[in-house]
Backbone as a printed PyTorch tensor [residue, N CA C, xyz], in Angstrom:
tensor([[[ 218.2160,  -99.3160,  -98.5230],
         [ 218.8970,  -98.3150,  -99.2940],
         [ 218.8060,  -96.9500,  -98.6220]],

        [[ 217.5460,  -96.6280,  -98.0420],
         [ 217.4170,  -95.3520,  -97.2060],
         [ 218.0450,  -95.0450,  -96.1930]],

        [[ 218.2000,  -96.3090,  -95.6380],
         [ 219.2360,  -96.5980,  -93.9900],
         [ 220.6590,  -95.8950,  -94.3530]],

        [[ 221.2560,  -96.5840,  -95.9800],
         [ 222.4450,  -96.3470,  -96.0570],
         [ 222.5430,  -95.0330,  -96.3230]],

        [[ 221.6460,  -94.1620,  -97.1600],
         [ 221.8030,  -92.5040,  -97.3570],
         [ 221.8190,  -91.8990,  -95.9320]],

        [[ 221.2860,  -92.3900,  -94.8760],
         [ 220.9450,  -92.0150,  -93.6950],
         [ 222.3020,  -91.5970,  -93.2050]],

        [[ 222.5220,  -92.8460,  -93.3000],
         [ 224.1770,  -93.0910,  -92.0710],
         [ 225.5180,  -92.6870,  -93.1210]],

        [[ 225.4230,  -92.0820,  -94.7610],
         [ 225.7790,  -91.7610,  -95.1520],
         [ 226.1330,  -89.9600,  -94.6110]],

        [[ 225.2660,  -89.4800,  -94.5790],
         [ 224.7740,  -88.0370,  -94.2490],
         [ 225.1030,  -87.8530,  -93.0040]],

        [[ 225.0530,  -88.4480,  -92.2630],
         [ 225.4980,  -88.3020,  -90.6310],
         [ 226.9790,  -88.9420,  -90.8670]],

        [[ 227.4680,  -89.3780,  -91.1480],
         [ 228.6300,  -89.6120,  -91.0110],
         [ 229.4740,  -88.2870,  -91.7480]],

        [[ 228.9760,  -88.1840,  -92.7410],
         [ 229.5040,  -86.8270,  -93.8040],
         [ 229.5270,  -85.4720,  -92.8210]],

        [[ 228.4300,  -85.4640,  -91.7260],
         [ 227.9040,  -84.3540,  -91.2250],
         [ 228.6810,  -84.0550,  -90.0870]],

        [[ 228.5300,  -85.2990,  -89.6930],
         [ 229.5970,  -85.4610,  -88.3160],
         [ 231.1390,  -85.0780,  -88.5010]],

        [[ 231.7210,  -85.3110,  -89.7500],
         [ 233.0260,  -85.6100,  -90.1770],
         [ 232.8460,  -83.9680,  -90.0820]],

        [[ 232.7700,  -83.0260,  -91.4210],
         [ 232.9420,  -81.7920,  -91.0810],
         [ 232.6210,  -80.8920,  -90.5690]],

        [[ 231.7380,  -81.1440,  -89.0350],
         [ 231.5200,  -80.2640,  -88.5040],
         [ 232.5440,  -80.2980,  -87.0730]],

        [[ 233.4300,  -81.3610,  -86.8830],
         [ 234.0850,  -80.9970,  -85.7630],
         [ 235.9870,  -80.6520,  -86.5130]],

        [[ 235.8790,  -79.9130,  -87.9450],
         [ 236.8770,  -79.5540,  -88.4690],
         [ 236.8700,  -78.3170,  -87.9890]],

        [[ 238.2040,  -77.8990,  -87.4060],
         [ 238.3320,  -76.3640,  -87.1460],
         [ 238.4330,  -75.8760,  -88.7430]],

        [[ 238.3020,  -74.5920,  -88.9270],
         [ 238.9090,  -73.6140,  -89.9570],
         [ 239.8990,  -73.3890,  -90.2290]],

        [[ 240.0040,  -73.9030,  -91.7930],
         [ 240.9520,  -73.6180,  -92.1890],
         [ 241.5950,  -72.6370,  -93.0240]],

        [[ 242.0440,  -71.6230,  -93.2570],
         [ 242.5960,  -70.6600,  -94.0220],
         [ 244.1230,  -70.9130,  -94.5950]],

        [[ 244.3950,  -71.4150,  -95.5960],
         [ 245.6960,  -71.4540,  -96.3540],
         [ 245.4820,  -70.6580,  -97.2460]],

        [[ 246.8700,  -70.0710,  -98.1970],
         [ 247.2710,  -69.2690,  -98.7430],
         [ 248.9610,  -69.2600,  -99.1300]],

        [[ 249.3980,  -68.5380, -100.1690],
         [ 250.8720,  -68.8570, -100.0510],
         [ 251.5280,  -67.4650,  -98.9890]],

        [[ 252.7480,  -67.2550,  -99.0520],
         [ 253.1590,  -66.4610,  -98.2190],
         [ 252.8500,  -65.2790,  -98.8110]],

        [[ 253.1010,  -64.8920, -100.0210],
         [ 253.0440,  -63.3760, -100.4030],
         [ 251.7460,  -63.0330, -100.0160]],

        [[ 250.3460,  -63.9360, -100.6400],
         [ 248.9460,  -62.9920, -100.4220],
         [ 248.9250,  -62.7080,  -98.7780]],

        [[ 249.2870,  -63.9430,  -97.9340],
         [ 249.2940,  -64.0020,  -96.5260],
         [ 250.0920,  -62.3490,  -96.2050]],

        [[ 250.9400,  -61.8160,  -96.3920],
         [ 251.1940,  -60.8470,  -95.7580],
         [ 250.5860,  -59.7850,  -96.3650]],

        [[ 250.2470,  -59.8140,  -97.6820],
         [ 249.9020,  -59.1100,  -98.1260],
         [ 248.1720,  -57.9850,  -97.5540]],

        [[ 247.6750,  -59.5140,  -96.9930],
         [ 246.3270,  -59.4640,  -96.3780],
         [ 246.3010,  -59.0620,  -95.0260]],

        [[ 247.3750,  -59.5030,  -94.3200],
         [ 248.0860,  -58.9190,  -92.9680],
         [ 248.3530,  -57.3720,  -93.2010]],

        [[ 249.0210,  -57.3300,  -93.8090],
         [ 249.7320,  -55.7200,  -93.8700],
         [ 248.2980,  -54.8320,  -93.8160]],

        [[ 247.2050,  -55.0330,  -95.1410],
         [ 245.9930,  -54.5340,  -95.5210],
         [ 245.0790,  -53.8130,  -94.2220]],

        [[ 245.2150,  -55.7130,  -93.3890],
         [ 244.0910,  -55.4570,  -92.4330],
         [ 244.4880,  -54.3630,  -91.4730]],

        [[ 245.7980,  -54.4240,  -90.8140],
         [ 246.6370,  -53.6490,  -89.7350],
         [ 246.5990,  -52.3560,  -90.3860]],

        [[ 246.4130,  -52.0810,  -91.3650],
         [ 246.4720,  -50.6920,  -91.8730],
         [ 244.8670,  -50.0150,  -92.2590]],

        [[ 244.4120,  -50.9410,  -91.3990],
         [ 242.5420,  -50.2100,  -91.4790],
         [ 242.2970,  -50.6520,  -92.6920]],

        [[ 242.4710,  -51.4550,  -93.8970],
         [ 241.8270,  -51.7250,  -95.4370],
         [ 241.8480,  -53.0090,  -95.0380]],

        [[ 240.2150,  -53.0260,  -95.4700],
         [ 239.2220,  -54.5910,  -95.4980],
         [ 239.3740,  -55.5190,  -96.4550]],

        [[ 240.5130,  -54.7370,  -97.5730],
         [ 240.6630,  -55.7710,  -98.8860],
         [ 241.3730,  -57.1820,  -98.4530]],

        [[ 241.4240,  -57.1740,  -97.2590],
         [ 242.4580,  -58.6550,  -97.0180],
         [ 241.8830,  -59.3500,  -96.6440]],

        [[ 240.5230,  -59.1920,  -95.9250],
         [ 239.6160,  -60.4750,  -96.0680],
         [ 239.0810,  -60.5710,  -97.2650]],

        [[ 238.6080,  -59.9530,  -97.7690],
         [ 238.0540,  -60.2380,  -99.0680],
         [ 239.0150,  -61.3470, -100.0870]],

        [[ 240.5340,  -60.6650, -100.1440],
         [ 241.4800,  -61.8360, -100.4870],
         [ 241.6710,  -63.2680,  -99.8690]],

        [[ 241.3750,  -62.9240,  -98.8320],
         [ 241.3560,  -64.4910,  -97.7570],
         [ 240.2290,  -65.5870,  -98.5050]],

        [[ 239.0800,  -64.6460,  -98.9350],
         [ 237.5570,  -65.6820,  -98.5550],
         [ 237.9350,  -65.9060, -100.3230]],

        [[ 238.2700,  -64.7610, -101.1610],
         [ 238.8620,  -65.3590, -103.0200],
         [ 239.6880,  -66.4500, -103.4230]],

        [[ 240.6180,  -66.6590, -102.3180],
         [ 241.6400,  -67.5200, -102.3320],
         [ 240.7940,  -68.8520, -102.0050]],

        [[ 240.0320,  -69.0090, -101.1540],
         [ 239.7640,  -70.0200, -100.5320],
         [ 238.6070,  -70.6040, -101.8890]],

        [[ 237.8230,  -70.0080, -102.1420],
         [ 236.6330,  -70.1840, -103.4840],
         [ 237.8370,  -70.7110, -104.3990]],

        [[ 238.6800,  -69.9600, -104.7910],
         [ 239.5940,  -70.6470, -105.6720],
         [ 239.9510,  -71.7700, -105.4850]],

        [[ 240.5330,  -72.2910, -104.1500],
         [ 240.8070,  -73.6640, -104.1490],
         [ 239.8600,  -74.6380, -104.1030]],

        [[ 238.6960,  -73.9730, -103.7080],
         [ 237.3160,  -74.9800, -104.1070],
         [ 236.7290,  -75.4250, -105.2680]],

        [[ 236.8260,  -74.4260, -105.8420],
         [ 236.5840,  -74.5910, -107.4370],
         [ 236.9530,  -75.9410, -107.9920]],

        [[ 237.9940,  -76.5030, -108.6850],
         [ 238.5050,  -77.4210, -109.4610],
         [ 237.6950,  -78.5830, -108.6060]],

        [[ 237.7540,  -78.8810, -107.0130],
         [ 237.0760,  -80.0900, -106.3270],
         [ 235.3560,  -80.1230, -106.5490]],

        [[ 234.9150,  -79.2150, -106.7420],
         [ 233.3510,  -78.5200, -107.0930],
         [ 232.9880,  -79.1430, -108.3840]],

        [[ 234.1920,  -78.6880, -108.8350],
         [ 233.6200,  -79.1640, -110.9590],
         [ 233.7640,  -80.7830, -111.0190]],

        [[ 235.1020,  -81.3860, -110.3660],
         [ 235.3960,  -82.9320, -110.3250],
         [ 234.0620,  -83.3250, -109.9180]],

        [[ 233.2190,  -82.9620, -108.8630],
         [ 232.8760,  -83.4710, -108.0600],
         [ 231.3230,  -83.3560, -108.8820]],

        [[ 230.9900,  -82.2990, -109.6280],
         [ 229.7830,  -82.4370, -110.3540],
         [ 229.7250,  -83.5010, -111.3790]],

        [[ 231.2960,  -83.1670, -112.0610],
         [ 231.5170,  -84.2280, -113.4730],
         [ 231.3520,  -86.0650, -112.6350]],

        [[ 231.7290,  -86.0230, -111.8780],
         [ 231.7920,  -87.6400, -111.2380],
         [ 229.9520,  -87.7570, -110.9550]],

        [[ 228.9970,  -86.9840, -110.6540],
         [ 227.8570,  -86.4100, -110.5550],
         [ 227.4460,  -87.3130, -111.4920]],

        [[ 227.3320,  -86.3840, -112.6050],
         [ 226.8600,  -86.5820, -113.9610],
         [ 227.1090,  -88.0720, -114.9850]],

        [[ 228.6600,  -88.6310, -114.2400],
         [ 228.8980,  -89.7230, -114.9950],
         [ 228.4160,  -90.8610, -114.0100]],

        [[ 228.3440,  -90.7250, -112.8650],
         [ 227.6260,  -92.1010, -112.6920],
         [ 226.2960,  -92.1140, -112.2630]],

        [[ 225.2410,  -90.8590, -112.7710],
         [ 224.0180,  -91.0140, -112.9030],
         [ 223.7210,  -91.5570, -114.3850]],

        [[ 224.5430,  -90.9290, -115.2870],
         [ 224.4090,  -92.2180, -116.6860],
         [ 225.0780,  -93.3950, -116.4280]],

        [[ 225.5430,  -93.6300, -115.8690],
         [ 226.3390,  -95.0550, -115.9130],
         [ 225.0130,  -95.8710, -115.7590]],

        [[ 224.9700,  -95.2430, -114.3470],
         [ 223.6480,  -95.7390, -113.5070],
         [ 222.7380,  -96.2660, -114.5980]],

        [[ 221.8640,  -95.4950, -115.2640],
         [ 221.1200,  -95.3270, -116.1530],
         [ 221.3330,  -96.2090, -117.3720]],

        [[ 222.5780,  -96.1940, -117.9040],
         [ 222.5210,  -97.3370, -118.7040],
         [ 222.2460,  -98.7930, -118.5190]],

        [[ 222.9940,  -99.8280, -117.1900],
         [ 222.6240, -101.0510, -116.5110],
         [ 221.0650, -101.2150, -116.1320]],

        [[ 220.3130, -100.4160, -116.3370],
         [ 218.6410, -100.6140, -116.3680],
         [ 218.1350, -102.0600, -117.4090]],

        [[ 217.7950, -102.8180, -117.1920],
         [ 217.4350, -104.1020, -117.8300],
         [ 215.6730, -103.3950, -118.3020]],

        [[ 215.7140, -103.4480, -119.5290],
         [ 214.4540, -103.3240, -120.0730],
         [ 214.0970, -104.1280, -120.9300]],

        [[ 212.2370, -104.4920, -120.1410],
         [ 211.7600, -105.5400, -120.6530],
         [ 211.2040, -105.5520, -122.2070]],

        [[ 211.4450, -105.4910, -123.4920],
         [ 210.9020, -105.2470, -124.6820],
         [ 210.0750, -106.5410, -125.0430]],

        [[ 208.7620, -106.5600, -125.3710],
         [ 208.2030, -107.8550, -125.6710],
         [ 208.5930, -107.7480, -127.3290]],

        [[ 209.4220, -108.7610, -127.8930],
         [ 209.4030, -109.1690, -129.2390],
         [ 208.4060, -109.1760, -130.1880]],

        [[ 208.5440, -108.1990, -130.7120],
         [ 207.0720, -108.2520, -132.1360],
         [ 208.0000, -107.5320, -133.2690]],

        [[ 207.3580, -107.6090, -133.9350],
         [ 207.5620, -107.3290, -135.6710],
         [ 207.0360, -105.7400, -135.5960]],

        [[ 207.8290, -104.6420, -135.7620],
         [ 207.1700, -103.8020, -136.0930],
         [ 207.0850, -103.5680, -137.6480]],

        [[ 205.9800, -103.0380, -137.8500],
         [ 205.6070, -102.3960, -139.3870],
         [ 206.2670, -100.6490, -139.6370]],

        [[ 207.0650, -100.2990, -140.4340],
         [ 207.3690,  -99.1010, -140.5530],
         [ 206.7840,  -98.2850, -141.3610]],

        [[ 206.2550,  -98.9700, -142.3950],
         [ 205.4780,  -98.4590, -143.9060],
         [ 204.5270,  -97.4440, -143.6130]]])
């Protein structure tokens, strides 16, 4: 099981580290951030790196909620051993 987290992680690691950078945006902020920078105002990176958090967001939350549901899933298929007796409640 450790082997597979292993070669899990290196494969994950390997995969995005030989991704160049990517910066998307639609056209308006894109010039908008252009115009900014060429005119000496730093607000257009700042828009660059907002935009990009934004599109991370929604994959961040999926990605916790899928998290959370198959550590209970997980958790429920646990076979527990109960030895049969009579309890007294009185």
């Amino acid at each position: 099981m450790k082997i597979k987290h292993f070669f899990a992680i290196v494969f994950i690691s390997v995969l995005f580290s030989g991704q160049p950078e990517a910066k998307a945006q639609c056209a308006m902020c894109t010039l908008t951030a252009d115009n900014s920078v060429q005119n000496g105002n730093m607000d257009g990176r700042g828009l660059n790196k907002a935009i990009l958090y934004l599109l991370a967001a929604p994959y961040v939350a999926v990605g916790i909620i899928g998290t959370v549901w198959y550590r209970k899933y997980r958790r429920r298929n646990i076979a527990l051993e109960i030895k049969d007796e009579r309890i007294n409640l009185n």
